[in-house]
C-alpha positions as CSV (number, residue, x, y, z in Angstrom):
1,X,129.3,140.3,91.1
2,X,128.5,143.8,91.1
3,X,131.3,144.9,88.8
4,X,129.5,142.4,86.2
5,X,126.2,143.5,86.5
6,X,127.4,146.8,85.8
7,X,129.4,146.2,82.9
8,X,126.4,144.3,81.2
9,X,124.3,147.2,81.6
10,X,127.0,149.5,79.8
11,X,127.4,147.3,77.0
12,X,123.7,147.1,76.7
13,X,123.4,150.9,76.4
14,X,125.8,150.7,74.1
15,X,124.6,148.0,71.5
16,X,121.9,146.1,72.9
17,X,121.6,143.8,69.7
18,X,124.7,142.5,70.1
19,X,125.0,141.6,73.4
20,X,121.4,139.9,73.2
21,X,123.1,137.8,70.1
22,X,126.0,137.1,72.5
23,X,123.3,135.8,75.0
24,X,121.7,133.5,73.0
25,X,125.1,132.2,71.6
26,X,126.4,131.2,75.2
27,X,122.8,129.8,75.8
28,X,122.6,127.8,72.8
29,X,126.0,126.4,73.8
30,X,125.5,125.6,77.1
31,X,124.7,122.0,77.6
32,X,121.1,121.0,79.7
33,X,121.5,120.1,83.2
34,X,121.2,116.6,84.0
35,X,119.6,117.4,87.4
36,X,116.2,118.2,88.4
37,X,115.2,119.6,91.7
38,X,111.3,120.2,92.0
39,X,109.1,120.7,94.9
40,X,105.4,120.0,95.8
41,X,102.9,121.5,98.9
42,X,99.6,120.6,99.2
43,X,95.9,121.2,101.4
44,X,94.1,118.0,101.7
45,X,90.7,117.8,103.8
46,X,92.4,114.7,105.6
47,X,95.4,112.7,105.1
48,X,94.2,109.1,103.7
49,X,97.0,106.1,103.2
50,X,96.4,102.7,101.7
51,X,92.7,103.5,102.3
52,X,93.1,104.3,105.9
53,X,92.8,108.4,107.9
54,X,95.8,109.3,109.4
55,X,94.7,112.4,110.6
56,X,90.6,111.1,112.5
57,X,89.5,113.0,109.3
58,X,90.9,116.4,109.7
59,X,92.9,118.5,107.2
60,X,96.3,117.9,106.5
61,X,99.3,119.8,105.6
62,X,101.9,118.4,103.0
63,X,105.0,118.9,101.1
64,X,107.8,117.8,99.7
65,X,111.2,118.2,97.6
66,X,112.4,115.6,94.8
67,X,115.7,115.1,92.9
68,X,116.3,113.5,89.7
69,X,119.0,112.8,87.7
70,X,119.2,112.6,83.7
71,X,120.4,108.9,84.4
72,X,117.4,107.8,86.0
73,X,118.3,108.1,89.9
74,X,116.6,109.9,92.3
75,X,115.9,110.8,95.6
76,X,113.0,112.6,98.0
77,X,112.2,113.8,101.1
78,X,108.2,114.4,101.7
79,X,106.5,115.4,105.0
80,X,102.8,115.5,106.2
81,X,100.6,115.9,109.9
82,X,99.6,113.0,111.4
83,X,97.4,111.9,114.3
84,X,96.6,108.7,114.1
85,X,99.6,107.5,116.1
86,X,98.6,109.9,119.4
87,X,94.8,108.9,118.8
88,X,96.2,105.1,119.5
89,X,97.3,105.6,122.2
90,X,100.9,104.2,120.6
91,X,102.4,107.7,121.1
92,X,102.1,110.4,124.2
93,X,102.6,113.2,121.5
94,X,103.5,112.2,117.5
95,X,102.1,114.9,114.9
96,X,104.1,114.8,112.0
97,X,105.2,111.6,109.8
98,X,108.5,111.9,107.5
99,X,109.5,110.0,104.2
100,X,112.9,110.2,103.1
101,X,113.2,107.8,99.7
102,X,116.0,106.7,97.1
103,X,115.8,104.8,94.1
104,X,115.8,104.5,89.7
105,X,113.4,104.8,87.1
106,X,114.1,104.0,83.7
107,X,112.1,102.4,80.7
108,X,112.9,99.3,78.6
109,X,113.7,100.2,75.2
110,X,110.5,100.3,72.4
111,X,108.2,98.8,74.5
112,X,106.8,101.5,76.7
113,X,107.1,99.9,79.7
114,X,108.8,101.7,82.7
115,X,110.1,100.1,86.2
116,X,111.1,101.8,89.4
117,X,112.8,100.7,92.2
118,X,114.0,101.7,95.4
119,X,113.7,101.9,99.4
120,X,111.6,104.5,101.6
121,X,111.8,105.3,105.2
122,X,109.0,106.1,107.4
123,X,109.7,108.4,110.4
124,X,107.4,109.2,113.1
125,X,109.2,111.7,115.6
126,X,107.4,111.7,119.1
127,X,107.7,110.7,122.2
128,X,106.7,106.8,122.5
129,X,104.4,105.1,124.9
130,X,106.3,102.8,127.3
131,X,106.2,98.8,125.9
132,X,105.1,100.1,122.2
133,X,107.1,99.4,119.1
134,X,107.9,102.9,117.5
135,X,106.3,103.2,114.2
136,X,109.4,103.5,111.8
137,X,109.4,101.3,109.1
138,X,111.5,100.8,105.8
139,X,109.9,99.5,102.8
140,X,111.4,98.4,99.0
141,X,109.4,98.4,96.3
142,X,109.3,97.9,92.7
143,X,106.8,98.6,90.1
144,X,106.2,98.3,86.1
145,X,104.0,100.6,84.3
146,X,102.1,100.9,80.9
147,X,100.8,103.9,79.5
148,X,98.2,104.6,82.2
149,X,98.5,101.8,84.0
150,X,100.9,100.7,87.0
151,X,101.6,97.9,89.2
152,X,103.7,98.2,92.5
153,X,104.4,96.1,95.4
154,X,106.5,96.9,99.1
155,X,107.8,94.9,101.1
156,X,108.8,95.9,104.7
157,X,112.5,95.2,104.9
158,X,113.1,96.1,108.9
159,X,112.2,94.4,112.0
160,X,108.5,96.5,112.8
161,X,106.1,97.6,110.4
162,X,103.9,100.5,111.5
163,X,104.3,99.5,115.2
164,X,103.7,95.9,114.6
165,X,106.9,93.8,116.1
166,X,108.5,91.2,114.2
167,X,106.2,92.2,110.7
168,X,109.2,92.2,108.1
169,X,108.5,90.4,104.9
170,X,105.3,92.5,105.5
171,X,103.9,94.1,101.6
172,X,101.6,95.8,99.8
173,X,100.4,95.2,96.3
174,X,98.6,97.8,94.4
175,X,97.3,98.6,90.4
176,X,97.0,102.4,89.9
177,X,94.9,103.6,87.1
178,X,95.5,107.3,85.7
179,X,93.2,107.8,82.4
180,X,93.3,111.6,80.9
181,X,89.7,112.3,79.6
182,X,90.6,113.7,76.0
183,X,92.4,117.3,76.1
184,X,90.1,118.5,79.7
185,X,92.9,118.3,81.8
186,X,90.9,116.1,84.0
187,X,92.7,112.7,84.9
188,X,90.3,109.6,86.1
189,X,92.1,108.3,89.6
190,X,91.4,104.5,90.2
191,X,93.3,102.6,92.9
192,X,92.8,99.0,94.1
193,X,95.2,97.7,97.0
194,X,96.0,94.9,99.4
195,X,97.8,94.9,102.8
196,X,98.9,91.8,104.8
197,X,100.8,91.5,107.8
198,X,103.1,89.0,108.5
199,X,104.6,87.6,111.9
200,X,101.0,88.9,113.7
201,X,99.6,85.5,114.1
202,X,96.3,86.2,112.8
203,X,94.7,87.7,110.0
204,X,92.7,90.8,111.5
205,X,95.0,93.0,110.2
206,X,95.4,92.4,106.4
207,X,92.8,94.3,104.0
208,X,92.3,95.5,100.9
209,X,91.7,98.9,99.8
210,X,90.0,100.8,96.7
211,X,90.1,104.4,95.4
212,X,88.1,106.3,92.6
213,X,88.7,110.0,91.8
214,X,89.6,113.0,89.8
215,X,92.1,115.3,89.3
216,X,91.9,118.8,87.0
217,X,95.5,120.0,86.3
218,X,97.0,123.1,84.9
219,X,99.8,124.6,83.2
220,X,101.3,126.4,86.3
221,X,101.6,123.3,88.3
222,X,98.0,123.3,90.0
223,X,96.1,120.2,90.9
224,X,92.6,120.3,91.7
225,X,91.1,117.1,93.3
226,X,89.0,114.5,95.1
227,X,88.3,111.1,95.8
228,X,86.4,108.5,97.3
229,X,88.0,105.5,99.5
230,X,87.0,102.4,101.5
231,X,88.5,99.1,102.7
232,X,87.6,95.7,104.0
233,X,89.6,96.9,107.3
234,X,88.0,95.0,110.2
235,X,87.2,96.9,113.2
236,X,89.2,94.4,115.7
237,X,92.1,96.2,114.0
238,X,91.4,99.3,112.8
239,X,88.9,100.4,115.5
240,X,90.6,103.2,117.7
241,X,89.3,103.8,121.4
242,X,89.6,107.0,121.8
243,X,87.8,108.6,118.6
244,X,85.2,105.1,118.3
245,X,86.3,105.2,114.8
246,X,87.2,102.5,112.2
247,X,90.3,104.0,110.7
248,X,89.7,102.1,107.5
249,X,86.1,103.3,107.0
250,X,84.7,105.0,103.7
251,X,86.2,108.5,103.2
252,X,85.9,111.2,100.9
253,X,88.7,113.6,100.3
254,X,89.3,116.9,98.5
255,X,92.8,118.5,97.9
256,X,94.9,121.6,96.3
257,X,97.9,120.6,95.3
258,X,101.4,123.4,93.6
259,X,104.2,121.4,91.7
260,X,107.0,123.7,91.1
């Protein structure tokens, strides 16, 4: 490698023009990649999913790495803190929740519409409280989109969802709205949701959940946001002991997001 180096910078005190011709021949000719690797941290004043804090409204930490292919298939690995687990008494110690997720995207020819599918695993390392389901779950999910618009729905395909036993069949349907406001850079977030529980013999634990928001990007791969959530959660389910809290209750949440 070094012997290379130095024999480009030769020929380029020699006759810079034509190597820099010879450069942007071999460029020209080389064919795009068909894979993508990007990557994604972020600093959000709590960690808030399907309407409910997993973190008792403290900051989290998050990242993660994606993969895509030119032929639609990708695949992702994303991480964040968590304490909502610990604070329910469901884990001695549990502080971190990984996704690791597969699937395709593609669109259907002339009509703007685009589908995804594919399966996502949950992970909750920690160390378990004795008689408590752990948390892992795996989900599939498909979803359609228009324009702005997009409609998804999971469905918990393993035995526990979220620590509930015997919840497969499980899902969650939710419409996502992302309008751009004219050239600003400033995307309007809105977010409506509904999660029900099956095989828990009552109905305490379904709800539905709503989000409105804004997000400024820029060029460099910045994200500048907040937004506002709530939920019908009921406080027989959602209420946690140890903080008195409704994990489902109104939230408001600012982030920092890099793309890269």
């Amino acid at each position: 490698m070094r012997k290379s180096l130095l024999s480009i910078a030769v020929l380029s005190a020699l006759s810079l023009p034509t190597l820099s011709f010879a450069a942007d021949a071999v460029a020209a000719a080389e064919p795009a990649s068909p894979h993508t690797v990007s990557y994604n941290v972020g600093l959000y004043s709590q960690y808030i999913f399907r309407g409910l804090t997993q973190t008792n409204e403290d900051p989290a930490v998050q990242g993660g790495v994606d993969y895509a292919h030119a032929s639609g298939f990708y695949a992702g690995a994303w991480a964040s803190n968590i304490s909502w687990l610990k604070d329910a008494a469901a884990y001695n110690s549990s502080s971190l929740e990984l996704d690791l997720y597969g699937g395709y995207a593609n669109s259907i020819a002339e009509t703007g519409v685009g589908y995804n599918v594919g399966v996502l695993q949950y992970i909750y390392p920690g160390d378990v409280t004795p008689g408590i389901k752990k948390a892992e779950t795996t989900e599939v999910y498909g979803s359609l989109s228009y324009k702005w618009l997009a409609a998804k729905l999971s469905v918990v395909a393993s035995d526990g969802a979220f620590g509930f036993r015997k919840a497969d069949g499980s899902w969650y349907a939710e419409l996502n709205g992302n309008f751009p406001i004219m050239d600003s850079g400033i995307t309007a977030n809105l977010h409506l949701g509904r999660q029900e529980f099956s095989g828990q013999g009552s109905n305490v634990y379904d709800y539905t959940d709503w989000k409105i928001g804004a997000t400024k990007s820029w060029a460099n791969g910045v994200n500048l946001g907040a937004y506002y959530t709530d939920t019908t959660a009921k406080e027989a389910g959602y209420l946690v002991a140890a903080t008195n809290k409704n994990i489902g209750d109104s939230a408001f949440t600012v982030f920092v997001q890099k793309t890269f």
